[in-house]
C-alpha positions as YAML, in Angstrom:
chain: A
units: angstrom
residues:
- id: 1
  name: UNK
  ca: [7.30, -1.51, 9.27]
- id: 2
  name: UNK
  ca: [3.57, -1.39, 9.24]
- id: 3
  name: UNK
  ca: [3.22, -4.06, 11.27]
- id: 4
  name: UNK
  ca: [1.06, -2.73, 14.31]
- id: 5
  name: UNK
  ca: [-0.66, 0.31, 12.80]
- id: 6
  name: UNK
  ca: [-3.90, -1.41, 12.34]
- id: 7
  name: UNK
  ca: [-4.14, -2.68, 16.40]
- id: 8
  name: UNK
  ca: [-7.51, -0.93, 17.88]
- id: 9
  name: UNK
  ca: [-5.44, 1.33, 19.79]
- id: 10
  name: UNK
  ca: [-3.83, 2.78, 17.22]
- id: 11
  name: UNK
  ca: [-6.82, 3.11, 15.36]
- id: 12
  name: UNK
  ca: [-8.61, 4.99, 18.23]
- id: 13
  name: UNK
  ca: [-5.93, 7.26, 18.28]
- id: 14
  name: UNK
  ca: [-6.00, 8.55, 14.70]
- id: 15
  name: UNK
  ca: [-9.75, 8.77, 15.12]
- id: 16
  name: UNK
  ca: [-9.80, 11.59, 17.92]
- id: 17
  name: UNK
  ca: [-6.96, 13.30, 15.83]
- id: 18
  name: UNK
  ca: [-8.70, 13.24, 12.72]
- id: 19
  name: UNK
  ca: [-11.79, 14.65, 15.02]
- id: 20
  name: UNK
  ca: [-9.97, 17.35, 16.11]
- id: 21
  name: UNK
  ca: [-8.47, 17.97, 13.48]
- id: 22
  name: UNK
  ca: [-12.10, 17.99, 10.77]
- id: 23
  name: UNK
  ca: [-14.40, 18.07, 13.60]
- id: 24
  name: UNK
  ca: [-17.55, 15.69, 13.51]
- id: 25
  name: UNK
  ca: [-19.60, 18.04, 11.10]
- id: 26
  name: UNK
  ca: [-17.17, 18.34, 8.31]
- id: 27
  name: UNK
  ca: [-16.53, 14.70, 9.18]
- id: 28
  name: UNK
  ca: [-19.65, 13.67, 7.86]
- id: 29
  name: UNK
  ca: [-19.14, 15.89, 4.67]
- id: 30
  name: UNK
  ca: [-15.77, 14.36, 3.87]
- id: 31
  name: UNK
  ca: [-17.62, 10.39, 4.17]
- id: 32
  name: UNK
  ca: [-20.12, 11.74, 2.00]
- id: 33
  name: UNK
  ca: [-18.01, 13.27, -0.59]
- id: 34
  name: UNK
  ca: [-16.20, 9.92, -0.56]
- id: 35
  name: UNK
  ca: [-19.03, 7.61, -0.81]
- id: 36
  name: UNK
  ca: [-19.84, 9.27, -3.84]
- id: 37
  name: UNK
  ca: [-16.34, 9.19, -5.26]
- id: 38
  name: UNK
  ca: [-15.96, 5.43, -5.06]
- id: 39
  name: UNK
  ca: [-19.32, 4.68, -6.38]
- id: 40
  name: UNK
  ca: [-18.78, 7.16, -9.42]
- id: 41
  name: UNK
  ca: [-15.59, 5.05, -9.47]
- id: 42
  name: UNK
  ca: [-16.97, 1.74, -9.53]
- id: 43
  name: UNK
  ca: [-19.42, 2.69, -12.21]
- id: 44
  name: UNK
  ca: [-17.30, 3.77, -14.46]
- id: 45
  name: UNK
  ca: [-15.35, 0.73, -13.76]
- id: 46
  name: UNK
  ca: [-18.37, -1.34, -15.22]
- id: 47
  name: UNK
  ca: [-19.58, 0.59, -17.88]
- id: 48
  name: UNK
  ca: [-17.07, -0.09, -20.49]
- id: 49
  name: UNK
  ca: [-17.80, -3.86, -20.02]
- id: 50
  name: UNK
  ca: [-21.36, -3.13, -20.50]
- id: 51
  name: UNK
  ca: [-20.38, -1.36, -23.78]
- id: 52
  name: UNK
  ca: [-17.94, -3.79, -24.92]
- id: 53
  name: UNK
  ca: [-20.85, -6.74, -24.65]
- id: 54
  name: UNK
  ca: [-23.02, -4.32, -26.47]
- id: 55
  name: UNK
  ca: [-20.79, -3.65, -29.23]
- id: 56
  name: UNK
  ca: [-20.03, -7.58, -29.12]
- id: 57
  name: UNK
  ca: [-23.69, -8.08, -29.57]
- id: 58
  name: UNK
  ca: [-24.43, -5.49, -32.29]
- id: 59
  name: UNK
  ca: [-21.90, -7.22, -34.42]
- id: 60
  name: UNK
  ca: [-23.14, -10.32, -33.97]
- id: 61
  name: UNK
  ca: [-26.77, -9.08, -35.09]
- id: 62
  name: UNK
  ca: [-24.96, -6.83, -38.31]
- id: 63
  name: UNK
  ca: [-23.25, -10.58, -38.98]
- id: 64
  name: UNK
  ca: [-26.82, -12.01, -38.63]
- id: 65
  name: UNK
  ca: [-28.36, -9.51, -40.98]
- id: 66
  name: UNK
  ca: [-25.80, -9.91, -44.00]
...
């Protein structure tokens, strides 16, 4: 179904639409805005690991202590 969406022609194609469409200045906005949302993403991906090895860590010190 999807087979030949991603040839470069294609692909040039939904470029100028989504130019017209946005135009280039709010283009820039809307990369922005996303560049932001994935990294928010991604660090809220890692920070419960973090905390988990922390809290891992603080019970092994507590066990340590007693």
């Amino acid at each position: 179904m999807f087979e030949g969406l991603f040839q470069p022609m294609h692909l040039i194609v939904i470029l100028i639409i989504v130019l017209v469409i946005f135009g280039p200045g709010k283009l820039g906005d809307i990369g922005s805005s996303l560049g932001k949302a994935i990294r928010g993403f991604k660090k809220s991906m890692e920070e419960p690991e973090k905390k988990v090895e922390n809290g891992a860590e603080a019970k092994k010190l507590e066990d340590k202590k007693e």
